[in-house]
N, C-alpha and C positions, 0 to 999 in steps of 0.2 A: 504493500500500500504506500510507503513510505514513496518509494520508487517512481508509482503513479504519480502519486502529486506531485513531486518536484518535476518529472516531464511535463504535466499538465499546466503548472504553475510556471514553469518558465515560458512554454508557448504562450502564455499570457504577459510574457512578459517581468515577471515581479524574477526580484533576485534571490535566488534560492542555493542551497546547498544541504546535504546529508549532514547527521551527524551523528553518535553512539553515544550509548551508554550501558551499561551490563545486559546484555541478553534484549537488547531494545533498539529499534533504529527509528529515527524522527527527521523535522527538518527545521534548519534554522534560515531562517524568513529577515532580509533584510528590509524592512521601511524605507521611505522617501526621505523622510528626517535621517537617517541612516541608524536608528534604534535595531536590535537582532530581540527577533522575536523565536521562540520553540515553538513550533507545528507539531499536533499531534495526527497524523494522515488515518490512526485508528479508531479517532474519535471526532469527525467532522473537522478537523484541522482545527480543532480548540490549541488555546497558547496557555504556555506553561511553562513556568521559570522552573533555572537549571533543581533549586533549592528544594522543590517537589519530584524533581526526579532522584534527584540525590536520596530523598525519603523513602521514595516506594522502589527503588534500585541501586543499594548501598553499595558504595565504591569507596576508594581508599584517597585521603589528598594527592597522595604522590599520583595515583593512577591521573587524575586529574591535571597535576601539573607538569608529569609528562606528556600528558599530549594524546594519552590513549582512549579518553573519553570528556564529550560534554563541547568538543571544541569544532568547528566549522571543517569540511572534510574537503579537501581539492578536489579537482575532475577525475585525476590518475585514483584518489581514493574512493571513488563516488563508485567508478568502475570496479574498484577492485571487490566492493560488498556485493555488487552483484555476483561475481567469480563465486566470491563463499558460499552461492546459494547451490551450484555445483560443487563445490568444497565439501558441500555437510550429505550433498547425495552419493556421492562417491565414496564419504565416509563410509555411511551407510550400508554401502555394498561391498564395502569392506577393500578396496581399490586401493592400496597406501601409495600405492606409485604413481599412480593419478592426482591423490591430493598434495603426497610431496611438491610435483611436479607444478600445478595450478597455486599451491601457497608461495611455490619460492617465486614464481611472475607476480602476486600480490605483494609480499614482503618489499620485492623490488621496489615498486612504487609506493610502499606505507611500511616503513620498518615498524611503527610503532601500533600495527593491527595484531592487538595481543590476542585476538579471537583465534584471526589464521594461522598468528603460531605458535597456538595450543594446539590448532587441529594440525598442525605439521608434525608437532613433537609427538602427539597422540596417535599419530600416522607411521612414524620410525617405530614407536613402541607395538603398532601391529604387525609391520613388518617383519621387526625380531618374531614378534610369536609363529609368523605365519611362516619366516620361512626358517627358522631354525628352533625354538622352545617345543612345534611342534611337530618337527621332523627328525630331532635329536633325541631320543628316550633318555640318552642321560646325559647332562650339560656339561659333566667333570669329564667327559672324554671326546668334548670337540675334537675334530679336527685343526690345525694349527687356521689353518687358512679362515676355518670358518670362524672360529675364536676373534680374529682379527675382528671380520668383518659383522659379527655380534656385536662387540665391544663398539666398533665403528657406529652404529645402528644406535646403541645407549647411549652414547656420547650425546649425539647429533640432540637425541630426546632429551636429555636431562640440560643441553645448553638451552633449546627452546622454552623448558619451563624455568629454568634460571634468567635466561634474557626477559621476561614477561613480570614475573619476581620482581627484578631490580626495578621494573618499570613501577612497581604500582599493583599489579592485578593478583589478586587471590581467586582461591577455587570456590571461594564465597561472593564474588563479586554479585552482587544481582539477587543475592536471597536476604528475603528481611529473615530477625532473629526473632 
């Protein structure tokens, strides 16, 4: 929905852009005075300051003032949400090579889309299962080669949710208490 109206909304004209927040996507609306207003596209484009989303989708300050939520998104980012909506189908299907593949062209253009790379890191961490935790019956007697490229595989994961960390974002972003 989000999506619609900002196409809709700019063929009319008005100055629009995407924007996040935990498990949520909205639009911020820029006025003729040059005021930015939050769009809700799921509730008649009702406006709604950041301070109510902040309530109903807890996020952390640092998340905030790194950059990974609540803040006006570029064109290359605008694009890349849409990517994620094949991101989370692929997940789905359990494709990690597909999502790898579609996150790292996101990440490109929005290092700071901590959604895409959880689903990146969550994508390495299926990868391992799927092609070695369970093809391997017993993990203490990898192969060399394959050892490498296990360890390679965890790496990659545990940097993604460490990069996302530093940023700000927890695995509670988005649930109230």
């Amino acid at each position: 929905m989000p999506m619609l109206a900002l196409i809709l909304g700019r063929r009319m004209g008005l100055k629009m852009t995407l924007a996040v927040a935990p498990l949520h996507v909205f639009i911020k609306f820029t006025d003729d005075a040059g005021k930015v207003w939050n769009l809700e596209a799921t509730s008649g484009l009702g406006s709604t300051r950041d301070m109510w989303i902040r309530q109903e989708l807890p996020m952390t300050d640092r998340a905030i003032e790194e950059g990974i939520y609540l803040r006006p998104l570029s064109e290359a980012e605008n694009a890349g949400l849409a990517v994620r909506l094949l991101v989370e189908h692929e997940m789905q299907a359990r494709r990690a090579e597909n999502v790898i593949a579609a996150t790292n062209i996101i990440l490109r253009f929005n290092p700071r889309d901590a959604i895409t790379r959880v689903w990146r890191g969550s994508a390495y961490s299926l990868k391992l299962r799927q092609e070695v935790v369970n093809v391997y019956p017993d993990l203490s007697r990898l192969p060399p080669d394959v050892k490498i490229y296990a360890d390679a595989l965890l790496q990659q994961n545990l940097a993604d949710f460490a990069a996302v960390e530093a940023l700000g974002w927890t695995e509670l972003d988005g649930i109230k208490k």
